[in-house]
C-alpha positions in Angstrom: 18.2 -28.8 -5.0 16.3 -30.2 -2.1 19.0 -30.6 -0.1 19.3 -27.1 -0.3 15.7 -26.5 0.4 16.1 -28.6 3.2 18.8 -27.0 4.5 17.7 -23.5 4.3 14.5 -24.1 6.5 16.4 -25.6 9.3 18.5 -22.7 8.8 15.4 -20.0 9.3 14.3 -22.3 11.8 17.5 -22.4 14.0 18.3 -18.9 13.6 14.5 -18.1 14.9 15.1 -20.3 18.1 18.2 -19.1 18.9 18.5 -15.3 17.9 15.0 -14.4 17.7 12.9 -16.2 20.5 15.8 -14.5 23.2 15.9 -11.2 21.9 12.3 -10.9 21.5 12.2 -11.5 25.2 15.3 -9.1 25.7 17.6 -12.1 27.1 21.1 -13.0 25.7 21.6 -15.4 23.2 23.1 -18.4 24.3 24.1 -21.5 22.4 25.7 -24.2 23.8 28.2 -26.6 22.1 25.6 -29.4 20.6 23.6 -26.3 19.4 26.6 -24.2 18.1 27.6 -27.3 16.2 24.5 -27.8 14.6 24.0 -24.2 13.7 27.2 -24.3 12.1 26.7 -27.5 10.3 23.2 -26.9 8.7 24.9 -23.0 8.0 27.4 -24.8 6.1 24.7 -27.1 4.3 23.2 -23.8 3.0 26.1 -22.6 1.5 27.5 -25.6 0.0 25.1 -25.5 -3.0 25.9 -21.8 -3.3 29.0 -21.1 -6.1 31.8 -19.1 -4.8 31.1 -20.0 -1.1 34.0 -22.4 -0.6 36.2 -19.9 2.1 32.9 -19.7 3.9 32.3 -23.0 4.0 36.1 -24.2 5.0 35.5 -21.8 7.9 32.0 -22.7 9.4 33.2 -26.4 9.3 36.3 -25.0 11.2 34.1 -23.4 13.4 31.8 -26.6 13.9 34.8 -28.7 15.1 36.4 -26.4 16.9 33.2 -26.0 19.0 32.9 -29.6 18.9 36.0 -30.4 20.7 36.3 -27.9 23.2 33.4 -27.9 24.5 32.3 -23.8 23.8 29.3 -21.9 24.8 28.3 -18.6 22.4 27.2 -15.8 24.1 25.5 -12.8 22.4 24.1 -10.0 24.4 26.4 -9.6 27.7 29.7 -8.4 28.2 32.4 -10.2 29.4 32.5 -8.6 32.9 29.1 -9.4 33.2 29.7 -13.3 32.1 32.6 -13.1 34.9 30.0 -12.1 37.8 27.7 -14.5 36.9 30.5 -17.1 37.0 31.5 -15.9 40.6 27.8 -16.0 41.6 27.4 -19.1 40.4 30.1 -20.5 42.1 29.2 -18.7 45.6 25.7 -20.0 45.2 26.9 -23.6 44.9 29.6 -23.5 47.5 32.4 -24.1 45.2 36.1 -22.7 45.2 36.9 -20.5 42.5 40.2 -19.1 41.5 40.6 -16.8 38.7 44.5 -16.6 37.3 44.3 -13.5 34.2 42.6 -15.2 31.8 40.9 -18.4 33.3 38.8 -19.6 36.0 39.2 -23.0 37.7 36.4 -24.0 39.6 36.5 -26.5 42.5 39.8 -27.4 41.0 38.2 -29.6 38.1 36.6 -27.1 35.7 38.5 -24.7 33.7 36.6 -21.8 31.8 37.8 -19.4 29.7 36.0 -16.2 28.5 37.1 -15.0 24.9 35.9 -11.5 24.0 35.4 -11.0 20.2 33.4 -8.1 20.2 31.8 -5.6 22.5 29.2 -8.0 23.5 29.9 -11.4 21.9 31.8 -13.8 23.7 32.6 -17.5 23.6 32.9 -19.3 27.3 35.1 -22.8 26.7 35.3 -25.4 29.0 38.2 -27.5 29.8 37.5 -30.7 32.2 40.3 -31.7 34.4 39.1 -33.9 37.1 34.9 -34.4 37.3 33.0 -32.7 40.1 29.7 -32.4 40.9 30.2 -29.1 42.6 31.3 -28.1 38.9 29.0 -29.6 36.7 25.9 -27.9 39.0 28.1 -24.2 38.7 28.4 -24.7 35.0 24.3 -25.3 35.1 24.1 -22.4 37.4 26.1 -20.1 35.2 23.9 -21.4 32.2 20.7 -19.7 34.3 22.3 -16.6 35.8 23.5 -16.0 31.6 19.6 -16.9 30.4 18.6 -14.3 32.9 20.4 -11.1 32.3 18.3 -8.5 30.5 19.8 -7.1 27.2 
């Protein structure tokens, strides 16, 4: 039962540095993929000792590796058109090519990034390395800032 315990305050805790700290500041929420993993694992924790919780479960661990392995920001707060100007921004402010096919972005021809719209204003941003450049690691930091400072 302490596990559960346990699990349950990290739970509050996580929840209040990631939803509630932002929005209490009127910033988007914005968990990046160590973070989202975490969330989902000690979310999962929680639920474990809970009966009839199993689909739940099966799909936060899902969720957990998913995020794991392809490397996926959550966004809460900001539409997708406004993650995509921040993206261009970014990349204009570091100097970097930026070429935008539909549905991805490829930045200085290393960095792929998708935007995924699930609702109105929650998004997930996955990033897909190709070759390593530092022009696209510092947009990817960039974009992290110009995200953090939008106003909900």
């Amino acid at each position: 039962m302490w596990i559960f315990y346990t699990a349950l305050s990290l739970f509050i805790l996580l929840t209040a540095y990631f939803f509630v700290l932002p929005l209490s500041k009127k910033r988007p929420v914005l968990i990046k993929q160590n973070g989202l993993v975490a969330y989902c694992v000690v979310l999962a924790a929680t639920l474990y000792q809970l009966p009839n919780t199993m689909p739940f479960l099966v799909t936060i661990v899902v969720i957990a590796v998913l995020a794991f392995i392809s490397k996926t920001w959550f966004v809460y707060g900001i539409t997708k058109v406004m993650i995509s100007d921040a993206l261009s921004k970014a990349a204009l402010a570091t100097r970097s090519s930026i070429e935008n096919n539909g549905r991805n972005y490829k930045i200085d021809n290393s960095l792929r990034i998708h935007i995924r719209k699930i609702a109105r204003k929650i998004n997930l941003v996955t990033f897909k390395k190709g070759g390593e450049s530092k022009k696209a690691k510092l947009t990817a930091v960039v974009l992290k800032k110009f995200i953090q400072n939008y106003f909900v």
